[in-house]
MIVO-913412 format. One record per residue (C-alpha): x, y, z. Coordinates in steps of 0.25 Angstrom, whole numbers, plus 5000, padded with zeros to 4 digits. Layout:
XYZ;...
END
This chain:
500050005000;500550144996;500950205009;500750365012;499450455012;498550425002;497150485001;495950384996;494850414987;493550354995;492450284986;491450404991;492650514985;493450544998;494550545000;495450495014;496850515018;497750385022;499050355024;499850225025;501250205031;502150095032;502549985022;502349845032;501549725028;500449755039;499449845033;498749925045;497550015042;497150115054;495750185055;495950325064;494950345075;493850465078;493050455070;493650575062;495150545068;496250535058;497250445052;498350505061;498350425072;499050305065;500150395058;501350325066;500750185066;501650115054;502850185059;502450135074;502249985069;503249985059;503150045044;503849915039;502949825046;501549895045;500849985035;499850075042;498750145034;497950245038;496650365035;495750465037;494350435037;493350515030;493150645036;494550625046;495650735044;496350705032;495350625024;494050715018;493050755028;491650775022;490850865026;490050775036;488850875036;488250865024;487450735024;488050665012;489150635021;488550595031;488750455026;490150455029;489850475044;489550315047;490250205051;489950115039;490650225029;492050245038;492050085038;491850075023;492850195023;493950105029;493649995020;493850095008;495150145012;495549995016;495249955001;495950064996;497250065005;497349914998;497249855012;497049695016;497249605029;497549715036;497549795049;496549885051;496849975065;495550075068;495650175082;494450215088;493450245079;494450175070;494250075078;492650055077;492950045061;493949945062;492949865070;491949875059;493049865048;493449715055;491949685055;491549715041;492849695034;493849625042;494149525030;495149625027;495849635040;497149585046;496949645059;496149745066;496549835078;495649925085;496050035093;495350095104;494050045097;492749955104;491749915097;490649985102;490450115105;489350105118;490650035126;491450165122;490250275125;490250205140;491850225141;492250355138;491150415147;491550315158;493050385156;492650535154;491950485168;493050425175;494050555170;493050685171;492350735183;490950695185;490750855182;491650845170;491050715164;489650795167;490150925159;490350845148;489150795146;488350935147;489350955136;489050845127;487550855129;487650995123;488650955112;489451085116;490751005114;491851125113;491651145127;493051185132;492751115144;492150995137;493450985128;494550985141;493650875146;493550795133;495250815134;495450755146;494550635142;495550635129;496850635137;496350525145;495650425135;495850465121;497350535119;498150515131;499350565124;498850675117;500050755112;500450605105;499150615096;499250675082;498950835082;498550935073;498451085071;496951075069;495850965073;495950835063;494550755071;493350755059;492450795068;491250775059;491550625060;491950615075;490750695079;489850595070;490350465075;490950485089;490550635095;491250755101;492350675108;492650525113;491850515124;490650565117;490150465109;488950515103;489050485088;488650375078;489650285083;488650265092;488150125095;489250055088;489449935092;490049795087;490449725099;489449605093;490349585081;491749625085;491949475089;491849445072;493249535069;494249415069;495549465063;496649505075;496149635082;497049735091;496349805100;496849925106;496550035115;497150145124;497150105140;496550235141;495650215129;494250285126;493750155122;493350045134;494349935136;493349845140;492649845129;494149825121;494249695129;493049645126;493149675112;494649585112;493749465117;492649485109;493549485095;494149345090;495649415089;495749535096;497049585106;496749705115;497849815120;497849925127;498750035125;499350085139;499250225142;498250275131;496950315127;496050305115;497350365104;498250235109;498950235097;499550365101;499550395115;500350265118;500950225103;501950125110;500950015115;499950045103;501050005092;501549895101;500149825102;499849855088;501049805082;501049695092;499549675083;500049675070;501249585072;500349495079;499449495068;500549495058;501049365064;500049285067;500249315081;498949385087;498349355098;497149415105;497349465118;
END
């Protein structure tokens, strides 16, 4: 596969930006989280495995920073707001990057398509790794409220709430509390994640799917749910999650021993953005995957 950026032509006429890296024999596809995230956060993952060893590819979807954003207002693009289109989007670009019997890697919401992407098309997959992902959203709901209770004052939790029921989000207030919730669960190692001059999030698509921030979830991902068919992806999973993650871990560990081939890992010292607030353990335990994998050696665990 040709490596460096390359932009791709989509079947409905726009276009996304990707990027592949690295020249190695293990072909690793990675869906960013969000939704409305970007391709950014696996920049440094062929040079962290090895360039020789794994080719890592990478993109933007539909609406994200460096792919086209549609003006989702108008109503003939409201189409592109489901679930069903960014999971036939993936397909499209897997067809057109030329891939086959390989990895697919998807973070967060990334994550949720990779699940749906083992279910509806896992012939073409080598392996799967889901990172801090579940599979369902009502577990998730339940967590993220439990830890803005355990952090905030009672007061603090309760001023939040008046917020959100008024949808008056730019709040001063309501945004220092939202960072403190950041620093303990999301990015714990702030200064280590990418930065820009101005804001990258597609907010349209964020807004749509998740709501204002991660611990509200108030959007169409609601009600997903496929904890009655995660038990029929059968290649050799990785999952893996921040110890500090957003996402509950119990409901990681029962999604190990629901799926036939799964291994769970926790990366020590990190939240939701694992990859990055602790990089050392991530690559460890995800080369450890693919080597395993590689060499017929995975276990799950």
């Amino acid at each position: 596969m040709t490596t460096g950026t390359r932009l791709l032509t989509l079947k409905n006429g726009y276009h996304l930006f990707t990027r592949t890296v690295g020249h190695g024999p293990v072909k690793l596809l990675c869906v960013h989280g969000g939704p409305g995230g970007t391709h950014e956060e696996f920049e440094n993952f062929a040079a962290e495995l090895g360039e020789d060893k794994v080719q890592v590819s990478m993109y933007d979807q539909l609406g994200s920073f460096y792919s086209d954003q549609p003006d989702f207002t108008k109503p003939e693009n409201q189409q592109y707001l489901t679930l069903d289109y960014y999971l036939s989007e993936l397909e499209e670009v897997r067809q057109q990057l030329g891939l086959d019997q390989f990895y697919l890697l998807g973070h967060s919401w990334g994550g949720l398509l990779a699940q749906e992407y083992a279910l509806k098309y896992g012939d073409h997959l080598k392996g799967l790794v889901v990172m801090s992902m579940i599979d369902n959203i009502a577990e998730y709901t339940v967590n993220v409220n439990a830890l803005r209770a355990k952090t905030l004052t009672a007061a603090q939790v309760s001023y939040m709430q008046g917020v959100e029921q008024t949808a008056a989000f730019d709040d001063p207030e309501y945004q220092k509390l939202v960072d403190v919730l950041n620093r303990h669960f999301v990015c714990r190692q702030p200064q280590a994640h990418p930065r820009h001059l101005v804001p990258t999030m597609a907010t349209a698509v964020y807004n749509h799917f998740q709501g204002n921030n991660e611990f509200v979830m108030v959007g169409t991902l609601n009600g997903w749910d496929r904890r009655a068919d995660l038990h029929r992806v059968t290649v050799p999973t990785l999952l893996t999650f921040g110890e500090y993650d957003t996402m509950p871990l119990q409901a990681a560990r029962r999604m190990q021993q629901t799926m036939p081939r799964a291994r769970l890992v926790l990366t020590p010292d990190s939240g939701h953005g694992h990859s990055v607030d602790n990089p050392r353990a991530f690559f460890k335990t995800l080369g450890q995957y693919l080597h395993d994998v590689e060499t017929n050696q995975f276990t799950a665990y």
